[in-house]
N, C-alpha and C positions, 0 to 999 in steps of 0.2 A: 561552585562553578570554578573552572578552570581556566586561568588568565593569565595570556599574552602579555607584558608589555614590551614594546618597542619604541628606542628612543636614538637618542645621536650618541657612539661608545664617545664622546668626549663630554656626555653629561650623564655619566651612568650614574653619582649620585642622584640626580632627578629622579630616576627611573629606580634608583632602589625606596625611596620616598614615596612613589607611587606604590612599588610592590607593598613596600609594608605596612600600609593603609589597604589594602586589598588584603592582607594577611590576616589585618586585624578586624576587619569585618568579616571575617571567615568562610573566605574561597582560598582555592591553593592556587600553584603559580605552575603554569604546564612546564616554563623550566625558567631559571634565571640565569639569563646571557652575562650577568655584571658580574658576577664573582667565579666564572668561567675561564676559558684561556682566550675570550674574542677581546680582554683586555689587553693581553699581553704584545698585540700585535697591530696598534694603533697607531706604529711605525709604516706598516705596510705586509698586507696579507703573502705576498709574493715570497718572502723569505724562507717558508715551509710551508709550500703545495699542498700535501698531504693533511696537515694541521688546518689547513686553512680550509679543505674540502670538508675534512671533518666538522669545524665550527660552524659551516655553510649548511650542509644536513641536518646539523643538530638543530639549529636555529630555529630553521623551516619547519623542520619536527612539529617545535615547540609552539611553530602557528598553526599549523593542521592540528594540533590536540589540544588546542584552548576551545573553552566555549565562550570568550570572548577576549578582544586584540585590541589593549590601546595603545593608542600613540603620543609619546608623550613630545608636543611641543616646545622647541629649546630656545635660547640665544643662537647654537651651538645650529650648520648643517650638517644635515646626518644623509644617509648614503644607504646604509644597509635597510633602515626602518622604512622606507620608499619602496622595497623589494616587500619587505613584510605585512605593509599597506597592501600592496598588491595581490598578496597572496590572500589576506582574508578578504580583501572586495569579489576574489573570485572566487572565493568560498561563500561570500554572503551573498554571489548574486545565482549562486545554486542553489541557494535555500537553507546551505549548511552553517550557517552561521551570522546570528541575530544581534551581535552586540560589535562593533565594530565604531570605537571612539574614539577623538583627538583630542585630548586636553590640553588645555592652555590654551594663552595667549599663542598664535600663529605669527612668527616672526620671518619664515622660510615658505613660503605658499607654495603650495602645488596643487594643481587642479583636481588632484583626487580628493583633497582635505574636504569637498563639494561636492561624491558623488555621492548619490541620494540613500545610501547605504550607510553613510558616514554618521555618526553625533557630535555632537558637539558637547563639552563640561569645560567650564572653568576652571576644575579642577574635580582630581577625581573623588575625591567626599559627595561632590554634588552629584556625579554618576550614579557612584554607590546608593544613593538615599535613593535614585531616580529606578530601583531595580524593585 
């Protein structure tokens, strides 16, 4: 299986801790954002238009081609990964796409973490097991 995650770029070791617990149960990773250039610009995407359309494509790509998108819940508000919820809830609510999780503890609520497409895991181990 092919897996998404999406988290806050100010908690991208979280999100590499998820990837590589999805590594190691052996699914691949439709692309990983954290060791990309969407870190390099944490400042502010504005400063190169061009780089920044490119990371914005990429991104998305990488949710249209998972066959499943989790979210990783942080300390940390995140911005981009709200965009990327988005896009698999309207993939999942076409039918294309069945796995659509938030891990963690929810410190930052948003009413999507609650549309009925959503799962819920404590963490992603207990997803995994739950496949």
């Amino acid at each position: 299986m092919k897996v998404y995650v999406a988290g806050p770029l100010a908690d991208a070791a979280a999100v590499r801790a998820v990837q590589d617990a999805v590594v190691a149960a052996g699914h691949q990773l439709s692309l990983d954002w954290t060791r990309g250039p969407d870190v390099a610009f944490a400042d502010g995407y504005g400063s190169d238009l061009a780089m920044s359309a490119d990371i914005a494509t990429t991104d998305l790509d990488g949710v249209m081609d998972a066959d499943a998108v989790l979210v990783v819940a942080s300390d940390h508000e995140g911005r981009g990964m709200f965009v990327e919820l988005g896009a698999a809830l309207a993939r999942a609510r076409e039918g294309d796409l069945a796995h659509v999780v938030v891990v963690g503890h929810v410190r930052h609520d948003s009413v999507f973490y609650y549309h009925p497409a959503v799962q819920r895991a404590s963490t992603v181990e207990e997803w995994l097991a739950s496949l």
